[in-house]
CHARMM internal coordinates of N, CA and C (Angstrom, degrees):
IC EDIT
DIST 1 N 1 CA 1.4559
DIST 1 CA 1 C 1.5276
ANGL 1 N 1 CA 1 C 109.89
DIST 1 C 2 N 1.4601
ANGL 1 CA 1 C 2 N 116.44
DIHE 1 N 1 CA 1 C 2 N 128.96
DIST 2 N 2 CA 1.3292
ANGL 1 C 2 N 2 CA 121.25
DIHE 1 CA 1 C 2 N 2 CA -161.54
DIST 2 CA 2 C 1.6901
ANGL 2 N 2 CA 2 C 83.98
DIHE 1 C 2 N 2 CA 2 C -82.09
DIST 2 C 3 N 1.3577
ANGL 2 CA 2 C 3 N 123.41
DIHE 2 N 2 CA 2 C 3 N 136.01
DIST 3 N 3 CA 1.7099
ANGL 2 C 3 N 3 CA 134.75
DIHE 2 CA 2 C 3 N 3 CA 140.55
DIST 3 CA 3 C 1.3630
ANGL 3 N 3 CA 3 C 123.17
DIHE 2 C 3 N 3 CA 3 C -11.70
DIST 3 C 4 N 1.5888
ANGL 3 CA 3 C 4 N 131.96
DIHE 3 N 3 CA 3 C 4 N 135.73
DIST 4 N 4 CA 1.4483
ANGL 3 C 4 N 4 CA 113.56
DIHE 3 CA 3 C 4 N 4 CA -166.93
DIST 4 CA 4 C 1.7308
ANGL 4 N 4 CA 4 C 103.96
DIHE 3 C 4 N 4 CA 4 C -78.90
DIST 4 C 5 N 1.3578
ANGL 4 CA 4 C 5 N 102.32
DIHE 4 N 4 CA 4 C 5 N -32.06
DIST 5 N 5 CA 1.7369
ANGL 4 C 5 N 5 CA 125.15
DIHE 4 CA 4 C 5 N 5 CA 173.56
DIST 5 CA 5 C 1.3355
ANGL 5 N 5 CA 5 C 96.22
DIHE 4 C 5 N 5 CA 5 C -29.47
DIST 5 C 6 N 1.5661
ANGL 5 CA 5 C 6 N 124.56
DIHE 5 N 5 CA 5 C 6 N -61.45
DIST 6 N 6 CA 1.2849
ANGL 5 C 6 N 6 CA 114.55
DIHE 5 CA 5 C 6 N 6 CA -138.23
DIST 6 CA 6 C 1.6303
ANGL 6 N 6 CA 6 C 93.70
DIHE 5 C 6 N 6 CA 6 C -111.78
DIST 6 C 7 N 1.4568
ANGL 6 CA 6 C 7 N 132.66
DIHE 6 N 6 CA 6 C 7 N -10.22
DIST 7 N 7 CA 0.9324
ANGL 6 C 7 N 7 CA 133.54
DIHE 6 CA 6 C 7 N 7 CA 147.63
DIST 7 CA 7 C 1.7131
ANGL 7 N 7 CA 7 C 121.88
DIHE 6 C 7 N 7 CA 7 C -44.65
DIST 7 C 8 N 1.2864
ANGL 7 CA 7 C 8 N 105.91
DIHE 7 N 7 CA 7 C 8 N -58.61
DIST 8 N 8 CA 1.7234
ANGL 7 C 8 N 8 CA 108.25
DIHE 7 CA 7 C 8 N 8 CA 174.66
DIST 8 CA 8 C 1.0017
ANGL 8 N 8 CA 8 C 85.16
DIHE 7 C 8 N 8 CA 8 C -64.49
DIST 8 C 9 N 1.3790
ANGL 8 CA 8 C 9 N 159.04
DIHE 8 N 8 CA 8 C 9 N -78.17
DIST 9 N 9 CA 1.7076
ANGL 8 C 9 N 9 CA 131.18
DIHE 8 CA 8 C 9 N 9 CA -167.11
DIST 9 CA 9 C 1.1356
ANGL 9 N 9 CA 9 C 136.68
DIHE 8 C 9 N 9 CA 9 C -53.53
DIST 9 C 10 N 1.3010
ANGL 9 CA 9 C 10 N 116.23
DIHE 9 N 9 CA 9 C 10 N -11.92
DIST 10 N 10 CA 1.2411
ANGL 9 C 10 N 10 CA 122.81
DIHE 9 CA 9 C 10 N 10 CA 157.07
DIST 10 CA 10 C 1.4832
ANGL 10 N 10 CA 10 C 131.56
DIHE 9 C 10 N 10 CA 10 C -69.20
DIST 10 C 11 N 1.6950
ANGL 10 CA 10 C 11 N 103.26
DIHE 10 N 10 CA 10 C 11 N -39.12
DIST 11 N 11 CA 1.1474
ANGL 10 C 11 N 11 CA 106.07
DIHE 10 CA 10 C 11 N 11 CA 165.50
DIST 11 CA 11 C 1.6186
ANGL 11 N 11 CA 11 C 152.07
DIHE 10 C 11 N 11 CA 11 C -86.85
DIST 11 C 12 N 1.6927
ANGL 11 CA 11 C 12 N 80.65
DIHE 11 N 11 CA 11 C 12 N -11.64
DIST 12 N 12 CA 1.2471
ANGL 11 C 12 N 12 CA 109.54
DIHE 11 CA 11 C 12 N 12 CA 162.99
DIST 12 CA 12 C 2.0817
ANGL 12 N 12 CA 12 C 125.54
DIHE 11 C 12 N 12 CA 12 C -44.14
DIST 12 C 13 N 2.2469
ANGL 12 CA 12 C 13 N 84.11
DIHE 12 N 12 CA 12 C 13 N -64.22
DIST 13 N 13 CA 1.3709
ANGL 12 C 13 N 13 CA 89.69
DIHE 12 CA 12 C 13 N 13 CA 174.63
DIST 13 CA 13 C 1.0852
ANGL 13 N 13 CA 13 C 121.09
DIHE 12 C 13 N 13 CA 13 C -53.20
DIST 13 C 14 N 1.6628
ANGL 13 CA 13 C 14 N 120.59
DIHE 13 N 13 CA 13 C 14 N -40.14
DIST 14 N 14 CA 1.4521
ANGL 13 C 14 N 14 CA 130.09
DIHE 13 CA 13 C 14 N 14 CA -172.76
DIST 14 CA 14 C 1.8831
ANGL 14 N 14 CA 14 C 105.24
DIHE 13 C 14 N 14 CA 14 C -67.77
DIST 14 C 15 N 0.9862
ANGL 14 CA 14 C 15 N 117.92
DIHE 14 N 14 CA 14 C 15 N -2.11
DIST 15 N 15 CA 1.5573
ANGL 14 C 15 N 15 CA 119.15
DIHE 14 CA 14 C 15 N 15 CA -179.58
DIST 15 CA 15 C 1.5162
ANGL 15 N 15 CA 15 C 110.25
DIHE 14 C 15 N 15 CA 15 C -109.34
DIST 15 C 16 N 1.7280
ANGL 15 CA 15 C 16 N 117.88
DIHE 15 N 15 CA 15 C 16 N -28.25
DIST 16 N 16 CA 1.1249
ANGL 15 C 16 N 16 CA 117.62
DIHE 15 CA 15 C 16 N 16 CA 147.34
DIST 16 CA 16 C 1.4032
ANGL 16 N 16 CA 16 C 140.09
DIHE 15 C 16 N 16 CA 16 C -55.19
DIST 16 C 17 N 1.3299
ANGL 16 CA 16 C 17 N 112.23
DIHE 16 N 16 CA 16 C 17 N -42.99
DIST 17 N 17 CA 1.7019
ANGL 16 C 17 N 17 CA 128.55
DIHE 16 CA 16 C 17 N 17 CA 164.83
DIST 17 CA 17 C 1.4753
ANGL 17 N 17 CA 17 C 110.29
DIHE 16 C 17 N 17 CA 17 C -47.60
DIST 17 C 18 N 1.5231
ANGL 17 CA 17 C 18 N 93.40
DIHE 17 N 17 CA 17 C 18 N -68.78
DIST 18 N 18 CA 1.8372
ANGL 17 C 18 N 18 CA 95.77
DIHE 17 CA 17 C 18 N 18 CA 163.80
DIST 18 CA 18 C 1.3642
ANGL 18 N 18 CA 18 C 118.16
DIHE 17 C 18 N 18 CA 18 C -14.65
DIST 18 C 19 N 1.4385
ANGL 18 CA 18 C 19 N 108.68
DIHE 18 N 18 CA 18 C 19 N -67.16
DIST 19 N 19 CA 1.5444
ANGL 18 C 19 N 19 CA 117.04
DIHE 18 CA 18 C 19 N 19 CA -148.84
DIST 19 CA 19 C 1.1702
ANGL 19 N 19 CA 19 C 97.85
DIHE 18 C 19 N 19 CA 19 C -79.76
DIST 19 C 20 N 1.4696
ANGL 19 CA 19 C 20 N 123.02
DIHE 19 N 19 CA 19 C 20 N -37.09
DIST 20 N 20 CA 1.8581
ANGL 19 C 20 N 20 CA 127.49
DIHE 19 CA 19 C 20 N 20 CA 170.64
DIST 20 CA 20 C 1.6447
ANGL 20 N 20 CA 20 C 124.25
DIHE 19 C 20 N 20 CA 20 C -38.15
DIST 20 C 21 N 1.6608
ANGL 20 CA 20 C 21 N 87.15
DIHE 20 N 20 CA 20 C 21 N -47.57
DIST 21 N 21 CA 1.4765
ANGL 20 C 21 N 21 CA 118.15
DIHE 20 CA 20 C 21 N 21 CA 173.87
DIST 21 CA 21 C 1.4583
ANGL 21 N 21 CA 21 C 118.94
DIHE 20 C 21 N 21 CA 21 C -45.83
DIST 21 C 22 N 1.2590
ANGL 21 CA 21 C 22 N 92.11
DIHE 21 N 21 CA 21 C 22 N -70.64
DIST 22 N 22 CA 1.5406
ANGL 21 C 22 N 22 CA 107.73
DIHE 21 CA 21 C 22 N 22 CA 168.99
DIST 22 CA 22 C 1.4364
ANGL 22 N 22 CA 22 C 118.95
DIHE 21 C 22 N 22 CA 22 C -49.74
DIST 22 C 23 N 1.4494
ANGL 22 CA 22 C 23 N 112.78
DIHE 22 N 22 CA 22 C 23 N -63.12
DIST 23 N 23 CA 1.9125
ANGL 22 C 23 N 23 CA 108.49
DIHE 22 CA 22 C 23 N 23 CA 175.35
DIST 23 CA 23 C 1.6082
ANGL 23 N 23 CA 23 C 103.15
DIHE 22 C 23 N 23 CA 23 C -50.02
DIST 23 C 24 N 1.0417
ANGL 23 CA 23 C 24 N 156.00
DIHE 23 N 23 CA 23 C 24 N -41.14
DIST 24 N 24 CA 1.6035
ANGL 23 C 24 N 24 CA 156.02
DIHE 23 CA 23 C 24 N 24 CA -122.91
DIST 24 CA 24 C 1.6555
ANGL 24 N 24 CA 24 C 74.70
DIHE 23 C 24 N 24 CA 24 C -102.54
DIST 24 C 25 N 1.7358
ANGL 24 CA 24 C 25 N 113.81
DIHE 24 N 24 CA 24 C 25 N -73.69
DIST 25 N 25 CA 1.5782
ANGL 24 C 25 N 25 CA 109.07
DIHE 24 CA 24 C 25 N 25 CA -176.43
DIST 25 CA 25 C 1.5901
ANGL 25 N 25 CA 25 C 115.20
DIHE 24 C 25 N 25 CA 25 C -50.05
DIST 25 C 26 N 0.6790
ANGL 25 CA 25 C 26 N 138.89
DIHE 25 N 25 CA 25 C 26 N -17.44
DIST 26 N 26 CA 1.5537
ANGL 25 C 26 N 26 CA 132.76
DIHE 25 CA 25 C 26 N 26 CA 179.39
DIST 26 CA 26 C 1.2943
ANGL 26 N 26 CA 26 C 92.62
DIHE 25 C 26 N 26 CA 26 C -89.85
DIST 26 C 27 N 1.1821
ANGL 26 CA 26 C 27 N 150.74
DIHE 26 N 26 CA 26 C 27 N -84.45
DIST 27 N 27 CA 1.4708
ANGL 26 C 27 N 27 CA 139.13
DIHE 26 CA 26 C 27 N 27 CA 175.14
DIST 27 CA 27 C 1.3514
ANGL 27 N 27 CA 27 C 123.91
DIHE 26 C 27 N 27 CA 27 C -31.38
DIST 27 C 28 N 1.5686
ANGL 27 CA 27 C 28 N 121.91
DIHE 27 N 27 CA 27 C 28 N -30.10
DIST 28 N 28 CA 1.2944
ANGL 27 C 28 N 28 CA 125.42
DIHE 27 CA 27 C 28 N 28 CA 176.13
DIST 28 CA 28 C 2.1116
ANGL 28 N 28 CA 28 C 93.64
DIHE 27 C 28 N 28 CA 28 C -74.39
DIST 28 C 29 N 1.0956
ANGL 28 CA 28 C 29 N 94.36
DIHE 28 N 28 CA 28 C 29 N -59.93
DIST 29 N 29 CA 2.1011
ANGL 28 C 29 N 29 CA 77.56
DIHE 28 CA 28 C 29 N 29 CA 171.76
DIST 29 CA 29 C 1.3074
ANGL 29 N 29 CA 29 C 108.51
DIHE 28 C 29 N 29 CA 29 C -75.37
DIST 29 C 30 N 1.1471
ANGL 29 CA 29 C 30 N 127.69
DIHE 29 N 29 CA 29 C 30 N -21.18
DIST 30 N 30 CA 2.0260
ANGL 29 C 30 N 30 CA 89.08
DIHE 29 CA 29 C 30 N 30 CA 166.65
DIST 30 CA 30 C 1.2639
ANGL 30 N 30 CA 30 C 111.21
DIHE 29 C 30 N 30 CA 30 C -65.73
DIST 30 C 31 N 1.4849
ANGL 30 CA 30 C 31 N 125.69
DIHE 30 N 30 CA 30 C 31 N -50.15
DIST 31 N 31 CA 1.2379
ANGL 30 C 31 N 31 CA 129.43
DIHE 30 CA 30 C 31 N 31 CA 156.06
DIST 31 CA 31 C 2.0458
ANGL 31 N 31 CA 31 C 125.48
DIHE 30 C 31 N 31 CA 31 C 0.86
DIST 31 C 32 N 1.6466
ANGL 31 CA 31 C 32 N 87.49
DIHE 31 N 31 CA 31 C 32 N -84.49
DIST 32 N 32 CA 1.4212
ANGL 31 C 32 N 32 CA 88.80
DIHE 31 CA 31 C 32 N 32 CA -178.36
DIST 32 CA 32 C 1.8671
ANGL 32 N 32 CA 32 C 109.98
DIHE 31 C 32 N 32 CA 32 C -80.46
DIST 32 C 33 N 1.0388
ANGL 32 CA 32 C 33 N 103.80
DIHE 32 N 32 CA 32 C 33 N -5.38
DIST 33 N 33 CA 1.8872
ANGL 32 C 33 N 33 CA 82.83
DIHE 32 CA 32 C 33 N 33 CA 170.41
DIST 33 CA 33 C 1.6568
ANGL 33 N 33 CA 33 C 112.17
DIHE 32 C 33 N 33 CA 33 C -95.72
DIST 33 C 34 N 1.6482
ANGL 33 CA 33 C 34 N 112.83
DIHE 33 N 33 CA 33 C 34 N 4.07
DIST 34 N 34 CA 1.2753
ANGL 33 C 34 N 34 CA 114.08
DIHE 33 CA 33 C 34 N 34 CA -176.80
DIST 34 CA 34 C 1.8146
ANGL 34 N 34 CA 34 C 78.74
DIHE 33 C 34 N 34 CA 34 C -91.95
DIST 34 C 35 N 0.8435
ANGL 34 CA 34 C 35 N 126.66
DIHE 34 N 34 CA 34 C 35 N -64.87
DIST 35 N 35 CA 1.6954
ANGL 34 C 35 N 35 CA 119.39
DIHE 34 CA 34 C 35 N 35 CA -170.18
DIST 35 CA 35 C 1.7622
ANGL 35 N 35 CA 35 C 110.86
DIHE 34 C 35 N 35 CA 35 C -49.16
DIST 35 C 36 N 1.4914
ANGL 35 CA 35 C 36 N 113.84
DIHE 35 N 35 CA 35 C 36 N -13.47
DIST 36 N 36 CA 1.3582
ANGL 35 C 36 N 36 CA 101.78
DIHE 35 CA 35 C 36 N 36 CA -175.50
DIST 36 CA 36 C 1.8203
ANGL 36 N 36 CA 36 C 103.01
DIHE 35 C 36 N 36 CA 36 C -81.95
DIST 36 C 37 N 1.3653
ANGL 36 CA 36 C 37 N 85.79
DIHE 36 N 36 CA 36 C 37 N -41.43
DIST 37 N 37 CA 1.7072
ANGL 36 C 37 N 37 CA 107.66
DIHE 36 CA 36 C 37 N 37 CA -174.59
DIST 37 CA 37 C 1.7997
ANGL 37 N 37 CA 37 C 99.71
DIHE 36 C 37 N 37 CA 37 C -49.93
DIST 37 C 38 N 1.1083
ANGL 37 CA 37 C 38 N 122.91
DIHE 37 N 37 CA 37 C 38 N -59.44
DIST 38 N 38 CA 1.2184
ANGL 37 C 38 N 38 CA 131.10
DIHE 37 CA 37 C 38 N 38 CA 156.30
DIST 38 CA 38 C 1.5045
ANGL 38 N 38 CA 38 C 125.07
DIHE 37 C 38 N 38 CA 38 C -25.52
DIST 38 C 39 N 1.0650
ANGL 38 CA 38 C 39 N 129.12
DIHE 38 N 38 CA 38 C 39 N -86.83
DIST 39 N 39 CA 1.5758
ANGL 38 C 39 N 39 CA 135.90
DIHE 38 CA 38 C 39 N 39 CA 143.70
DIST 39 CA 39 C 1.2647
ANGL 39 N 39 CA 39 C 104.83
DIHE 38 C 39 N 39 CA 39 C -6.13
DIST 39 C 40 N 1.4013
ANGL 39 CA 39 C 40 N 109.89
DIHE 39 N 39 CA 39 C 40 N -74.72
DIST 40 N 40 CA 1.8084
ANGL 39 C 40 N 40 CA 91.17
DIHE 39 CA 39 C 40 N 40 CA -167.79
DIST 40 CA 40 C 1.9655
ANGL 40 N 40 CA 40 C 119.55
DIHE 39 C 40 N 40 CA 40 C -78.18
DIST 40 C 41 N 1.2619
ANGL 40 CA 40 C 41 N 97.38
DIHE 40 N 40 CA 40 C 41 N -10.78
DIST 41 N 41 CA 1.4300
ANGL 40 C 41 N 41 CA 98.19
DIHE 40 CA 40 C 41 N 41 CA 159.00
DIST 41 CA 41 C 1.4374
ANGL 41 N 41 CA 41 C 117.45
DIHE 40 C 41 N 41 CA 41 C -73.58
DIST 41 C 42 N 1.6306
ANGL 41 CA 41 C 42 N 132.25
DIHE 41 N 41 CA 41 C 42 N -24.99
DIST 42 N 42 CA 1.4607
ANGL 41 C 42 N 42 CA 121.05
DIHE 41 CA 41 C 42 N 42 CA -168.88
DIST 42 CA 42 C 1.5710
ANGL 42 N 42 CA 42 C 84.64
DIHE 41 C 42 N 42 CA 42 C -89.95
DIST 42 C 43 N 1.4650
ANGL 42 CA 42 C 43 N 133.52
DIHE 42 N 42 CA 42 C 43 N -29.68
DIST 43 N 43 CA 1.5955
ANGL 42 C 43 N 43 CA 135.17
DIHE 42 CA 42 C 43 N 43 CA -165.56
DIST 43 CA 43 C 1.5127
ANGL 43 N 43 CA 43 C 90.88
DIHE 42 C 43 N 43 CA 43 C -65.17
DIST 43 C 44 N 0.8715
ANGL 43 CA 43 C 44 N 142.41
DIHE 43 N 43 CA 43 C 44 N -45.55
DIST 44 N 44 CA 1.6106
ANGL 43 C 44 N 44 CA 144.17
DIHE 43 CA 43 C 44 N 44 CA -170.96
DIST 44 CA 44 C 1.4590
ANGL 44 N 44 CA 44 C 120.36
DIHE 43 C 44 N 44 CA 44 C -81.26
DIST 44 C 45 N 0.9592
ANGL 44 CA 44 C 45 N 100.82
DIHE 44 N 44 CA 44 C 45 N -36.42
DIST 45 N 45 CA 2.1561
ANGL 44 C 45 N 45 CA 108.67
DIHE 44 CA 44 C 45 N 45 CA 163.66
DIST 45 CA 45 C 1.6750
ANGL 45 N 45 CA 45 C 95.53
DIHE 44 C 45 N 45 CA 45 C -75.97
DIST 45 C 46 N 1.1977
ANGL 45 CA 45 C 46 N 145.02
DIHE 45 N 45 CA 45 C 46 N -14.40
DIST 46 N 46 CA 1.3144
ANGL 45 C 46 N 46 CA 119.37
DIHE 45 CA 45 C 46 N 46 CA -150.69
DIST 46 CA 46 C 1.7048
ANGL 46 N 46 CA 46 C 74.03
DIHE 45 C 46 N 46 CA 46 C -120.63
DIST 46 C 47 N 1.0279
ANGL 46 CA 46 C 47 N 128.09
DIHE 46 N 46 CA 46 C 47 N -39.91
DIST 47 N 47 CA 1.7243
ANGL 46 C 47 N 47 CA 112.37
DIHE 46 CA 46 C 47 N 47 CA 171.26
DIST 47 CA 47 C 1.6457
ANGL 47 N 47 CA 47 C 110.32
DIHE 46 C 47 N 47 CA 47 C -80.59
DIST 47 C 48 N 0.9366
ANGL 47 CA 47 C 48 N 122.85
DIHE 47 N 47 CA 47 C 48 N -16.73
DIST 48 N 48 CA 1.5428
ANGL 47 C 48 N 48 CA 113.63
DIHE 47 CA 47 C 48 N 48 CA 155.39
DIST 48 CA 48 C 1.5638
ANGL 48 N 48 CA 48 C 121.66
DIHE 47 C 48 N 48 CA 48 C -67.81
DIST 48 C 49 N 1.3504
ANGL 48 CA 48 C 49 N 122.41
DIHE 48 N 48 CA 48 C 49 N -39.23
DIST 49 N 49 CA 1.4352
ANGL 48 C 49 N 49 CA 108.14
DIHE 48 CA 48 C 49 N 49 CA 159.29
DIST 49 CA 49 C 1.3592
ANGL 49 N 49 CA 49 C 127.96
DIHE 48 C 49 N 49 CA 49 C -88.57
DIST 49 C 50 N 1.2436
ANGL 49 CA 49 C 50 N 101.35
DIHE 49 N 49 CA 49 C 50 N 2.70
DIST 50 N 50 CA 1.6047
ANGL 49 C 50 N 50 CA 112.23
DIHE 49 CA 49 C 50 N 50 CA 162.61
DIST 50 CA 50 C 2.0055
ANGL 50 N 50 CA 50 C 114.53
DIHE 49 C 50 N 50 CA 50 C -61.83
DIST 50 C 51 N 1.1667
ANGL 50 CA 50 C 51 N 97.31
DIHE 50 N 50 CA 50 C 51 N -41.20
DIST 51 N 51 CA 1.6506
ANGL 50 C 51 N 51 CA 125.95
DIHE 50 CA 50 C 51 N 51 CA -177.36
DIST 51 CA 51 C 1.6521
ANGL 51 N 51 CA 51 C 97.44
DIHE 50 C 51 N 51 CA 51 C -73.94
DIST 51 C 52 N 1.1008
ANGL 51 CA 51 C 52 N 124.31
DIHE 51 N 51 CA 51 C 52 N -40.38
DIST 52 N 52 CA 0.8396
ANGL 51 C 52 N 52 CA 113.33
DIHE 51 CA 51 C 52 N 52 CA -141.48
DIST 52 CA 52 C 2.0349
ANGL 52 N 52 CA 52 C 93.47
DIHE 51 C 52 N 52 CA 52 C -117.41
DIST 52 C 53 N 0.7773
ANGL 52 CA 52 C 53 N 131.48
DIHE 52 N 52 CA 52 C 53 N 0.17
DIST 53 N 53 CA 1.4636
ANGL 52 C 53 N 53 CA 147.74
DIHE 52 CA 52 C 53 N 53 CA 142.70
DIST 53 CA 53 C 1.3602
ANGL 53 N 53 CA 53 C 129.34
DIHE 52 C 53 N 53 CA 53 C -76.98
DIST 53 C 54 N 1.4559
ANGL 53 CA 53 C 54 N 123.26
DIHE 53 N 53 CA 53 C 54 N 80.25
DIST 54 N 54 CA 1.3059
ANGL 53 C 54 N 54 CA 115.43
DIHE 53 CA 53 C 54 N 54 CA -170.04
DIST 54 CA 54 C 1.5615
ANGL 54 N 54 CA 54 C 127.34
DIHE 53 C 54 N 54 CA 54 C -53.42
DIST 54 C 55 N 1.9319
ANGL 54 CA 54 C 55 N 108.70
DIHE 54 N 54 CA 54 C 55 N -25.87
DIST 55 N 55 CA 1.1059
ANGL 54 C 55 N 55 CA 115.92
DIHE 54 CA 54 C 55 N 55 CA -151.06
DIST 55 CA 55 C 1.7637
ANGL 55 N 55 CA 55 C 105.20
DIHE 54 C 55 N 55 CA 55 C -135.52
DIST 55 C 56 N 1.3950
ANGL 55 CA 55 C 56 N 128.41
DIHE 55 N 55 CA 55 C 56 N 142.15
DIST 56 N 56 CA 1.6952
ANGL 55 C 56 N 56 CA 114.12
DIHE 55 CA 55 C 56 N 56 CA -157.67
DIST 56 CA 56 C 1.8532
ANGL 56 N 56 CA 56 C 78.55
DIHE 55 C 56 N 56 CA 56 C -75.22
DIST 56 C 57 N 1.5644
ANGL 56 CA 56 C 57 N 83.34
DIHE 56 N 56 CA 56 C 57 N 161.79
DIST 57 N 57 CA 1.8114
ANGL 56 C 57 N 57 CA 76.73
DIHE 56 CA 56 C 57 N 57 CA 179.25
DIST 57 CA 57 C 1.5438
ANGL 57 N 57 CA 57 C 123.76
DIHE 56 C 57 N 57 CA 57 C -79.44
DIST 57 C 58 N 1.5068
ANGL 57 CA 57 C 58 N 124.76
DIHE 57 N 57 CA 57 C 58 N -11.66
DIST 58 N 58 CA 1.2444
ANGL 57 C 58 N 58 CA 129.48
DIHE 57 CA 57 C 58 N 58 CA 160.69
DIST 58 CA 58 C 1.7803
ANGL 58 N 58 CA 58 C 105.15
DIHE 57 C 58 N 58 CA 58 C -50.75
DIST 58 C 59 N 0.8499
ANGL 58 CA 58 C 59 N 113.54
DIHE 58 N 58 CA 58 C 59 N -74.95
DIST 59 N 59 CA 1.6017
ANGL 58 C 59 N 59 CA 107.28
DIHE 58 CA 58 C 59 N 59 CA -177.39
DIST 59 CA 59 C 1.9392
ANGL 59 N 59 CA 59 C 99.23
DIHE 58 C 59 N 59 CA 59 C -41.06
DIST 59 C 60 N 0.8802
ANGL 59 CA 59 C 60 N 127.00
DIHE 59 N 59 CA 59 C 60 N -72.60
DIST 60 N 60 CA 1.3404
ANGL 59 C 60 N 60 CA 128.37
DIHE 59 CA 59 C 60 N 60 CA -166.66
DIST 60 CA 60 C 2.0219
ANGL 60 N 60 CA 60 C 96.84
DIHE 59 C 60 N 60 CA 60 C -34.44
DIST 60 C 61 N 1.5750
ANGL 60 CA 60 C 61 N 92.74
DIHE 60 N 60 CA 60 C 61 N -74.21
DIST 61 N 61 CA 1.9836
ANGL 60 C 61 N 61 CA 86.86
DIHE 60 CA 60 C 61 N 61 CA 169.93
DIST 61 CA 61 C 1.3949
ANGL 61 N 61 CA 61 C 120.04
DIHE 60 C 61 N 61 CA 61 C -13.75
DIST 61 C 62 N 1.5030
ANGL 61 CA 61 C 62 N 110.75
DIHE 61 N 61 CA 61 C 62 N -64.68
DIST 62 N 62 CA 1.5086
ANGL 61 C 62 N 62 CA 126.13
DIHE 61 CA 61 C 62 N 62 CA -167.27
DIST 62 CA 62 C 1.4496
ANGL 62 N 62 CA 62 C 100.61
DIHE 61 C 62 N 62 CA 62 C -63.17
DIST 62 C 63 N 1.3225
ANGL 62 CA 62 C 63 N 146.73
DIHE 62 N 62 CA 62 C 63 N -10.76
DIST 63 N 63 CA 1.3222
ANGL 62 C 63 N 63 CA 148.81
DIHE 62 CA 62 C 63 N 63 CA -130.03
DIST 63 CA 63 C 1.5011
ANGL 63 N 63 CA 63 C 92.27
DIHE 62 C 63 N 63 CA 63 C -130.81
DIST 63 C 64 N 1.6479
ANGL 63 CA 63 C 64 N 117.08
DIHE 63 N 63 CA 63 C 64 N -41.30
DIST 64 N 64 CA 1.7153
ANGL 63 C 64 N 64 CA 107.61
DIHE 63 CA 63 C 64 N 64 CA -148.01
DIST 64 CA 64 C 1.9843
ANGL 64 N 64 CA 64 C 68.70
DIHE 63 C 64 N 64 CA 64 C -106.69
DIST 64 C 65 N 1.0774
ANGL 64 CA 64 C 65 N 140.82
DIHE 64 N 64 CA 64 C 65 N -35.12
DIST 65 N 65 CA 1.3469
ANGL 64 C 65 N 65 CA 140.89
DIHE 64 CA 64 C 65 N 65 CA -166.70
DIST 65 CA 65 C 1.8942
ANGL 65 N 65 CA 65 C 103.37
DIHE 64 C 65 N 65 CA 65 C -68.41
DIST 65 C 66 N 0.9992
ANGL 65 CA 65 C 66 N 114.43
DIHE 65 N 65 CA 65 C 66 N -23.46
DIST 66 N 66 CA 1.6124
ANGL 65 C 66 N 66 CA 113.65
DIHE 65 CA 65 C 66 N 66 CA 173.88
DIST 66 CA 66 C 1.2261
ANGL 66 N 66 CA 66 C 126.44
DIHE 65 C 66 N 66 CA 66 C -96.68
DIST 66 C 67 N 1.3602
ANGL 66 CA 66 C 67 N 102.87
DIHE 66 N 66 CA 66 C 67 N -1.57
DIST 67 N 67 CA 1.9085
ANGL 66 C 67 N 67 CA 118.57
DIHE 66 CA 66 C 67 N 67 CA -157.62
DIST 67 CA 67 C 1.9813
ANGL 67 N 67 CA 67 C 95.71
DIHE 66 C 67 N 67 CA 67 C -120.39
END
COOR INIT
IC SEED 1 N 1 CA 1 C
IC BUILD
C-alpha cells in the first residue's frame, strides 16, 4: 500500500500535468485559428492580384521581349 503522503503527491503532480495539458491545448487552438485567420488573409491578397493582373505574366514577358 502506497503512503497517503506520497499518494497526495502523486496526485498532485498528476493534477499539475493536467493543468499544463490544458494551457499547451488552448495555445495549440489559438495557434491554429491564428494560422487559419492567416490563410484566408494571404487567399484574399492572392485573388486581389489575381483581379488586378490582366495578363499571366509569361505572356506579359513575351510582350516587353518583342517590343
Amino acid at each position: 500500500m502506497i503512503p497517503e503522503s506520497e499518494q497526495s503527491r502523486i496526485l498532485g503532480l498528476l493534477q499539475d500535468i493536467e493543468s499544463k495539458l490544458g494551457t499547451i491545448d488552448t495555445k495549440i487552438t489559438r495557434a491554429q485559428e491564428y494560422i487559419l485567420l492567416l490563410q484566408d488573409k494571404r487567399a484574399g491578397y492572392v485573388e486581389d492580384m489575381k483581379k488586378t493582373q490582366p495578363l499571366p505574366p509569361e505572356i506579359l514577358v513575351e510582350i516587353f521581349l518583342h517590343t
